[in-house]
DSSP file (Angstrom, degrees, kcal/mol; ACC not computed):
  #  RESIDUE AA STRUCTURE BP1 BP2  ACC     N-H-->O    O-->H-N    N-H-->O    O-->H-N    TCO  KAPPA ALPHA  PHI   PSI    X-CA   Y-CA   Z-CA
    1    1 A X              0   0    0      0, 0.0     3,-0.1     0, 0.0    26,-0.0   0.000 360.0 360.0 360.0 135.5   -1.0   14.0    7.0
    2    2 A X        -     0   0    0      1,-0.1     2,-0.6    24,-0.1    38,-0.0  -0.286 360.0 -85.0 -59.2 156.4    2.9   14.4    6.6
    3    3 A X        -     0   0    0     36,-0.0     2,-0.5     1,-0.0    -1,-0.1  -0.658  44.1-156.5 -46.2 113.0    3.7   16.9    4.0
    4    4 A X        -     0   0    0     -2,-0.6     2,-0.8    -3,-0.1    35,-0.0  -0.825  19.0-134.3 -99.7 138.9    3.9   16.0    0.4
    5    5 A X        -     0   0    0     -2,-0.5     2,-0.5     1,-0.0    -2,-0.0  -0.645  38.5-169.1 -77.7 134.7    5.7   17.7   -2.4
    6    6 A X        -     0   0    0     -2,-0.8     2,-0.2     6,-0.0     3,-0.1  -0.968  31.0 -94.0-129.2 134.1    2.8   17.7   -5.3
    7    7 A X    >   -     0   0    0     -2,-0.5     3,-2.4     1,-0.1    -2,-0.0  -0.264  39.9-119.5 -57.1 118.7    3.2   18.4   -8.6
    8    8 A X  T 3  S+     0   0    0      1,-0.2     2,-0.1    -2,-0.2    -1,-0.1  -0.105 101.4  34.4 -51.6 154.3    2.6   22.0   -9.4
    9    9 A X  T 3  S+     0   0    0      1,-0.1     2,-1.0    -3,-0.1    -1,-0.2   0.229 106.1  93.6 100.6 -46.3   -0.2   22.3  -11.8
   10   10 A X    <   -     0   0    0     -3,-2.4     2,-0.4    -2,-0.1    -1,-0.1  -0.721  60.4-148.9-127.7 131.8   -1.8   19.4  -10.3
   11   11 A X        -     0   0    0     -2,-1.0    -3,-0.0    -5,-0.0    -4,-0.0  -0.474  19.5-129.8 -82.0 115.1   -4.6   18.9   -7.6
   12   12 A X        -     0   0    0     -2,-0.4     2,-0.3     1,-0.1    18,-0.1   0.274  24.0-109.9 -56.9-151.6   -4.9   16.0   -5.4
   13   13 A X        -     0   0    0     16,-0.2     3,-0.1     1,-0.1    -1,-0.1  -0.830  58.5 -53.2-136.6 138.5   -7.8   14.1   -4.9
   14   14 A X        -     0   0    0     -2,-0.3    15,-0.6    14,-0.2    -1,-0.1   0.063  59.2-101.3 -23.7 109.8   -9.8   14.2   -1.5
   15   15 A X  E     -A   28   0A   0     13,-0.2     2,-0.4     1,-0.1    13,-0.2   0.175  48.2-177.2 -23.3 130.8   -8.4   13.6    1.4
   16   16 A X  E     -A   27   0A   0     11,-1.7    11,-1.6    -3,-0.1     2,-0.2  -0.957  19.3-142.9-144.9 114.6   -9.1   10.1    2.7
   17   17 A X  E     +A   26   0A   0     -2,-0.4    70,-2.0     9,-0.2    71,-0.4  -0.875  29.2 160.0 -95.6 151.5   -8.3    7.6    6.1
   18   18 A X  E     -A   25   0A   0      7,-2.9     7,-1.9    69,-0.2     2,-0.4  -0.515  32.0-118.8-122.5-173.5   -7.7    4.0    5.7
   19   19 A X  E     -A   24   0A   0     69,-0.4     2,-0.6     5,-0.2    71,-0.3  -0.957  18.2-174.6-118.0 145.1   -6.1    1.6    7.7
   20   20 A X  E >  S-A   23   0A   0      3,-4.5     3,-2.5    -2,-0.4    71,-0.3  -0.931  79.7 -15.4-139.3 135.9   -3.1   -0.5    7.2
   21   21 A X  T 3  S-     0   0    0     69,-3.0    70,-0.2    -2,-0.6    -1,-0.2   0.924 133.2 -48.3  52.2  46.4   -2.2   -3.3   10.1
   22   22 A X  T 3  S+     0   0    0     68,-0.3     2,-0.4     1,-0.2    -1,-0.3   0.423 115.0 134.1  90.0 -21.5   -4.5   -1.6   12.3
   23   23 A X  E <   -A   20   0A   0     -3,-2.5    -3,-4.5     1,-0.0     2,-0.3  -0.721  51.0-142.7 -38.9  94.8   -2.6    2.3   11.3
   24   24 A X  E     +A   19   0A   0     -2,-0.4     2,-0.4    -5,-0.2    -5,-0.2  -0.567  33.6 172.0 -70.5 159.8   -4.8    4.5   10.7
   25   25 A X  E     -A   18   0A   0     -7,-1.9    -7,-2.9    -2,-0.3     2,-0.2  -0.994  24.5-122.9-162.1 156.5   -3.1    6.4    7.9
   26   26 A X  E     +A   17   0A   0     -2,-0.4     2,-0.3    -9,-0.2    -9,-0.2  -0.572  33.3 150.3 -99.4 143.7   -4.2    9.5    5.2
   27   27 A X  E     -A   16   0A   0    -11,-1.6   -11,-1.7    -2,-0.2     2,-0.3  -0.808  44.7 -96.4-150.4-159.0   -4.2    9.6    1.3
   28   28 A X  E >   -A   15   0A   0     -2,-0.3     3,-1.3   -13,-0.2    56,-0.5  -0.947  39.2-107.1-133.3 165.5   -5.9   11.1   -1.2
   29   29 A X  T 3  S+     0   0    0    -15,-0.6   -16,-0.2    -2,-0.3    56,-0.1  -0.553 104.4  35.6 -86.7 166.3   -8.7    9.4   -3.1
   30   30 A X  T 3  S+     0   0    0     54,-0.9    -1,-0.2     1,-0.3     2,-0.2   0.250  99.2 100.1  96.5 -21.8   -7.4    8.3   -7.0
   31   31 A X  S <  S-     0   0    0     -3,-1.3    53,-2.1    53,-0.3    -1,-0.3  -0.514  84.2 -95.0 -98.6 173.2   -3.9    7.5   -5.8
   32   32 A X  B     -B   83   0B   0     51,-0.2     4,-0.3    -2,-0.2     3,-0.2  -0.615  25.9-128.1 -79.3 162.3   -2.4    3.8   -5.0
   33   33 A X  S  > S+     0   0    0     46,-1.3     4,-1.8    49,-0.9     3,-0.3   0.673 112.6  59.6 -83.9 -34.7   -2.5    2.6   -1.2
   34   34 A X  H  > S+     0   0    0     45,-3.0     4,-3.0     1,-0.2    -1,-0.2   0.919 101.2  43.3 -89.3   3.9    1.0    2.0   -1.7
   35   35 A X  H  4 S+     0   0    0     44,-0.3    -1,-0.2    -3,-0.2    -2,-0.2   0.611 116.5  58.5 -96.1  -7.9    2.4    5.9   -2.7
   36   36 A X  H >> S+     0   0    0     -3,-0.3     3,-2.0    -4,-0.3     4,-1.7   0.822 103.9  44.2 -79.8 -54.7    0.0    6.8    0.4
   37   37 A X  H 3<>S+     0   0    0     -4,-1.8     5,-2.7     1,-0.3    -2,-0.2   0.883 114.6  57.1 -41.5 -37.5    1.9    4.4    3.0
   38   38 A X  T 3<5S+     0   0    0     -4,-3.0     3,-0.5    -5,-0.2    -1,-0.3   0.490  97.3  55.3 -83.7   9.2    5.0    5.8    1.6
   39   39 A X  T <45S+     0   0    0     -3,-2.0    -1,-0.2     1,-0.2    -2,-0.2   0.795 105.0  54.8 -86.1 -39.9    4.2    8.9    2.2
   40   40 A X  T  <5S-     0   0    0     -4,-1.7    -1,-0.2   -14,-0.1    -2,-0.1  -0.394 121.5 -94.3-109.4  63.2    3.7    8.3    5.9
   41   41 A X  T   5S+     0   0    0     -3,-0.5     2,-1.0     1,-0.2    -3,-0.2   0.298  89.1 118.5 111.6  -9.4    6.6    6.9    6.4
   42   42 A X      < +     0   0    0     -5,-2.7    -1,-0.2     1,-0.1    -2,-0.1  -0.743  24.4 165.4-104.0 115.0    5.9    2.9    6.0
   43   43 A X        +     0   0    0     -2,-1.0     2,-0.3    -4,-0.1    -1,-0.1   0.065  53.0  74.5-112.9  37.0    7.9    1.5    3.2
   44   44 A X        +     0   0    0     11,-0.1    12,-0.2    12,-0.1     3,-0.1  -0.964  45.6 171.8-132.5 127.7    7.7   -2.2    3.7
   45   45 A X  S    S+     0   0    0     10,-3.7     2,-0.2     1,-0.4    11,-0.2   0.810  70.7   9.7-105.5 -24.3    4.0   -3.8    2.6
   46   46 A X  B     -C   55   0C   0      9,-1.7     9,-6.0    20,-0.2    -1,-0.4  -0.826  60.5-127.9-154.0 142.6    5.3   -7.4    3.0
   47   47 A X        -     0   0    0     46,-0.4     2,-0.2     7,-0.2     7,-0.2  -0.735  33.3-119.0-102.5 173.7    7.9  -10.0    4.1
   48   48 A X        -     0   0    0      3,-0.6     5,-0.2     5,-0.4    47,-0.0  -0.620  14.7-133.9 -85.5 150.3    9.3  -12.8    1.9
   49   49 A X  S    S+     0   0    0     -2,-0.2    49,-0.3     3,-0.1     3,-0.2   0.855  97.9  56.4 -83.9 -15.9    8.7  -16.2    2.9
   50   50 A X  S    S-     0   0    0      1,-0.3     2,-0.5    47,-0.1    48,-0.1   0.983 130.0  -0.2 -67.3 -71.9   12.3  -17.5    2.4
   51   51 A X  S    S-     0   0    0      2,-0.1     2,-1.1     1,-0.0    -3,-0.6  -0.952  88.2-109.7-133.5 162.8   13.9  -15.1    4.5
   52   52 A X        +     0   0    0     -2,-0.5     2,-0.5    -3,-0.2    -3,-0.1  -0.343  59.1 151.7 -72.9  97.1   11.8  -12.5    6.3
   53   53 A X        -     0   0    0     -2,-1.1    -5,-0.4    -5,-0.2    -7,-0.1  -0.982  48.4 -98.2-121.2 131.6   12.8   -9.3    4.5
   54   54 A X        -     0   0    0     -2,-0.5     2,-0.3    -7,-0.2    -7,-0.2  -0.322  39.7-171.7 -38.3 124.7   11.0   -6.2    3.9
   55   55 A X  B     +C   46   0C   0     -9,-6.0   -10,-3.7    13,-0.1    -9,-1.7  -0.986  15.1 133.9-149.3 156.1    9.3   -5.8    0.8
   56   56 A X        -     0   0    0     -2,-0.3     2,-0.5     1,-0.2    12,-0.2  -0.165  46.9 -10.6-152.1-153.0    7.6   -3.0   -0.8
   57   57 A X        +     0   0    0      1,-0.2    -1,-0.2   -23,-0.1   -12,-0.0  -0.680  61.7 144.1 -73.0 141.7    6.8   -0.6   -3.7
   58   58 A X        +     0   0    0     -2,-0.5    -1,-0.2    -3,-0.1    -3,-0.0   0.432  67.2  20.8-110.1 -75.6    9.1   -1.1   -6.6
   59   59 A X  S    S-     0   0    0      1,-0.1    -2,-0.1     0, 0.0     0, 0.0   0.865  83.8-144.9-110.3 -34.7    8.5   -0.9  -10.2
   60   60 A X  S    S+     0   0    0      1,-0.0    -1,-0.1     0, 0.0    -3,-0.1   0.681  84.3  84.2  75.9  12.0    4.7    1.7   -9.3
   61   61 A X  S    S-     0   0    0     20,-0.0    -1,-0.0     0, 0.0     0, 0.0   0.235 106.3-107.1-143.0  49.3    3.1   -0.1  -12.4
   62   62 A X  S    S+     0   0    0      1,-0.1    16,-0.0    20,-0.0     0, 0.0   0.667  86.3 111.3  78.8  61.1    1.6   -3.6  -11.0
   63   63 A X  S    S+     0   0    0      0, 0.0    -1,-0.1     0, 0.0     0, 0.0   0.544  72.7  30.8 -72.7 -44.6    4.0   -5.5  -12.5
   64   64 A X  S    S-     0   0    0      3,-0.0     4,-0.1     1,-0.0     0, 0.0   0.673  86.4-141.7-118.6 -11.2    6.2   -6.9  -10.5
   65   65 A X    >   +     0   0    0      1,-0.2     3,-0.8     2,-0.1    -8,-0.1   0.677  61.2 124.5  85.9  19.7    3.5   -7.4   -7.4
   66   66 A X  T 3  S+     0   0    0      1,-0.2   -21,-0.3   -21,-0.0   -20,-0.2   0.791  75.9  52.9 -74.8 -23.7    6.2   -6.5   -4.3
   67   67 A X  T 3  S+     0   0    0    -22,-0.1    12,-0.8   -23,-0.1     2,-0.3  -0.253  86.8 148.3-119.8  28.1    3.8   -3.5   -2.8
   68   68 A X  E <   +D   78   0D   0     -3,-0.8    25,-0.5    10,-0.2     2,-0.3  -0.424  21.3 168.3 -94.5 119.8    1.4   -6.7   -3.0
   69   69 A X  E     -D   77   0D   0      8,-2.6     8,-1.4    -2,-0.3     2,-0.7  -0.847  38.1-113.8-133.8 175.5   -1.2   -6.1    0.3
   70   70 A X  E     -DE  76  91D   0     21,-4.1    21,-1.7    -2,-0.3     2,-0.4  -0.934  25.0-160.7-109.1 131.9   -4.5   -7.8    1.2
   71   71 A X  E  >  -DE  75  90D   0      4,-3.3     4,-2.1    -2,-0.7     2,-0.8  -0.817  29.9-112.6 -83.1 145.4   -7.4   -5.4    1.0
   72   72 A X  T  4 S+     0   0    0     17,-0.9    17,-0.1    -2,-0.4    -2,-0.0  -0.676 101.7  13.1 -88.1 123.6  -10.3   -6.8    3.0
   73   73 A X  T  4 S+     0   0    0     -2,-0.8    -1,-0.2     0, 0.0    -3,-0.0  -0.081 132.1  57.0  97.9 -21.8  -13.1   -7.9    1.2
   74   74 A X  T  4 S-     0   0    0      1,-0.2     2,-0.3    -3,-0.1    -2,-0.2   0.555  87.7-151.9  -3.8 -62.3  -10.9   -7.6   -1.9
   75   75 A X  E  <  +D   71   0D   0     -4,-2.1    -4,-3.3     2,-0.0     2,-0.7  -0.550  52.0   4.8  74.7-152.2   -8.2   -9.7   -1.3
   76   76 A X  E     +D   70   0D   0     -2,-0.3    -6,-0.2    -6,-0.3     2,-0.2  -0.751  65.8 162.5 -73.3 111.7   -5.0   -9.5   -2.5
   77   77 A X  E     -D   69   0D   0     -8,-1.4    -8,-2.6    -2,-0.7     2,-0.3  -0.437  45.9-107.1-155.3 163.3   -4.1   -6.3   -4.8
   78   78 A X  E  >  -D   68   0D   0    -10,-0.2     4,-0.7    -2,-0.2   -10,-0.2  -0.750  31.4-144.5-100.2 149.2   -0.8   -4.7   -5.8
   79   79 A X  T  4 S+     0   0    0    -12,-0.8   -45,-3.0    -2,-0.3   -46,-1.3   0.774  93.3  61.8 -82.7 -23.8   -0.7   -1.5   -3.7
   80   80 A X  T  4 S+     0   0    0      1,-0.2   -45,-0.2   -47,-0.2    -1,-0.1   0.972 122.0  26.9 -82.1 -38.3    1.1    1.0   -6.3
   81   81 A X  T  4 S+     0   0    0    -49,-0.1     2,-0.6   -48,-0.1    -1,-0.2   0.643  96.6  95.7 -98.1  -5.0   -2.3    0.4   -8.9
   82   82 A X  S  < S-     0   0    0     -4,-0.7   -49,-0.9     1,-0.1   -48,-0.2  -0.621  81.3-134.9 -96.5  99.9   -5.1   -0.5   -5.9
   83   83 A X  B     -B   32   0B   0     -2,-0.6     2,-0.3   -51,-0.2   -51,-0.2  -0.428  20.5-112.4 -72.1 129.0   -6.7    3.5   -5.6
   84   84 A X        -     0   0    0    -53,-2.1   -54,-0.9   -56,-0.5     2,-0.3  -0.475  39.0-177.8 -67.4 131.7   -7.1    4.6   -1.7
   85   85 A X    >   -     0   0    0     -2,-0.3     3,-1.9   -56,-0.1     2,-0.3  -0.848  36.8 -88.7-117.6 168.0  -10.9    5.1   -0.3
   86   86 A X  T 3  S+     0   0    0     -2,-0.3   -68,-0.2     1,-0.2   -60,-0.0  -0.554 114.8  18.8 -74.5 146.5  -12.0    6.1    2.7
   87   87 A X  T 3  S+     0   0    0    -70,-2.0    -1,-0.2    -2,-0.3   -69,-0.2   0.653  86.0 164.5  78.1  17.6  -12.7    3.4    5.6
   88   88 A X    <   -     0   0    0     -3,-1.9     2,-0.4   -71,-0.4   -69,-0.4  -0.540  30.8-147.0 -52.5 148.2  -10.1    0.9    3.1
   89   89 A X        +     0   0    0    -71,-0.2   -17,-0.9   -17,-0.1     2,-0.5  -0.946  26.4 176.6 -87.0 120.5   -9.1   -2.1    5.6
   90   90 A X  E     +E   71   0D   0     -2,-0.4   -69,-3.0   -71,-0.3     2,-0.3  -0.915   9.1 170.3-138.2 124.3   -5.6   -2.8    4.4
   91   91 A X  E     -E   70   0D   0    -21,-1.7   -21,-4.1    -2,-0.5     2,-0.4  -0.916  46.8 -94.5-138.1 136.2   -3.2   -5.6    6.2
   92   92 A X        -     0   0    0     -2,-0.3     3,-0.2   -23,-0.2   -46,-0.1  -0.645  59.3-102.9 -64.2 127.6    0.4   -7.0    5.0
   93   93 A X        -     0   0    0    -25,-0.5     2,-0.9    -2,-0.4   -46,-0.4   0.127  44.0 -88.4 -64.6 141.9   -0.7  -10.3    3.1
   94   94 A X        -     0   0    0     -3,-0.1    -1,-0.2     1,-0.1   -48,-0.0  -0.373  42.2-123.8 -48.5  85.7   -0.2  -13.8    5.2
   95   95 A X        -     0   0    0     -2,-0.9     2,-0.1    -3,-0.2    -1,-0.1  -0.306  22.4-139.5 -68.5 141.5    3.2  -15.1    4.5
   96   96 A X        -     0   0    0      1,-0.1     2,-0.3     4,-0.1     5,-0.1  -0.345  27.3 -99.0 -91.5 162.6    2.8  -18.6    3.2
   97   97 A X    >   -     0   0    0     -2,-0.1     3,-4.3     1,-0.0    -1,-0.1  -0.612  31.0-106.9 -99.9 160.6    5.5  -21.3    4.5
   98   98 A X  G >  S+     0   0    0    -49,-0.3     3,-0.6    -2,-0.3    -2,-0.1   0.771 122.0  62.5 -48.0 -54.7    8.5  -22.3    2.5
   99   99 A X  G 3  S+     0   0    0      1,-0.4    -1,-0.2     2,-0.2    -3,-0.0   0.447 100.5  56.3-121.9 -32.8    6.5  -25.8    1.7
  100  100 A X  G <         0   0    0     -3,-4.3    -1,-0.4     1,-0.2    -2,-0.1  -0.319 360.0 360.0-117.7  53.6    3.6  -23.7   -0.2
  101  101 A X    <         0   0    0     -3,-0.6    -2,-0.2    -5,-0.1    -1,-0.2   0.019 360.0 360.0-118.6 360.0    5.9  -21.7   -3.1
């Protein structure tokens, strides 16, 4: 797992692998899937379907639905509020065609 600066004072939560597109990647459990992806190094969860752009965590409080990923057996979740477990499946959500917004 890359280093992360953690807040003194407070302890993460058990170490955890998931997957994302096939990635394995590390978190801790209790946090969102997406402040673990950005930690290793993937900032994009999603493209747009107008024009294929990266798109990713923003606002960290499921508002605004950009860090928006599919969990499997789930569905679709916002990543910053969606808490990492061990063995999560996680894949960037299906971009829909212009024809279905």
């Amino acid at each position: 797992m890359r280093n992360a600066r953690l807040i003194p004072g407070i302890e993460p939560g058990t170490a955890v692998s998931f997957t994302f597109n096939g990635q394995i990647v590390d978190g801790y459990v209790g946090e969102g899937v997406a402040a673990a992806l950005m930690r290793a190094g993937i900032r994009g969860t999603r493209t747009t379907a107008r024009r294929p752009e990266p798109r990713g965590y923003y606002c960290g409080m499921g508002a605004c639905w950009e860090c928006t990923v599919e969990v499997e057996g789930m569905g679709t979740v916002r990543g910053c509020i969606f808490p990492v477990q061990e063995g999560l499946v996680v894949r960037s959500p299906s971009v829909r065609s212009e024809k279905d917004l």
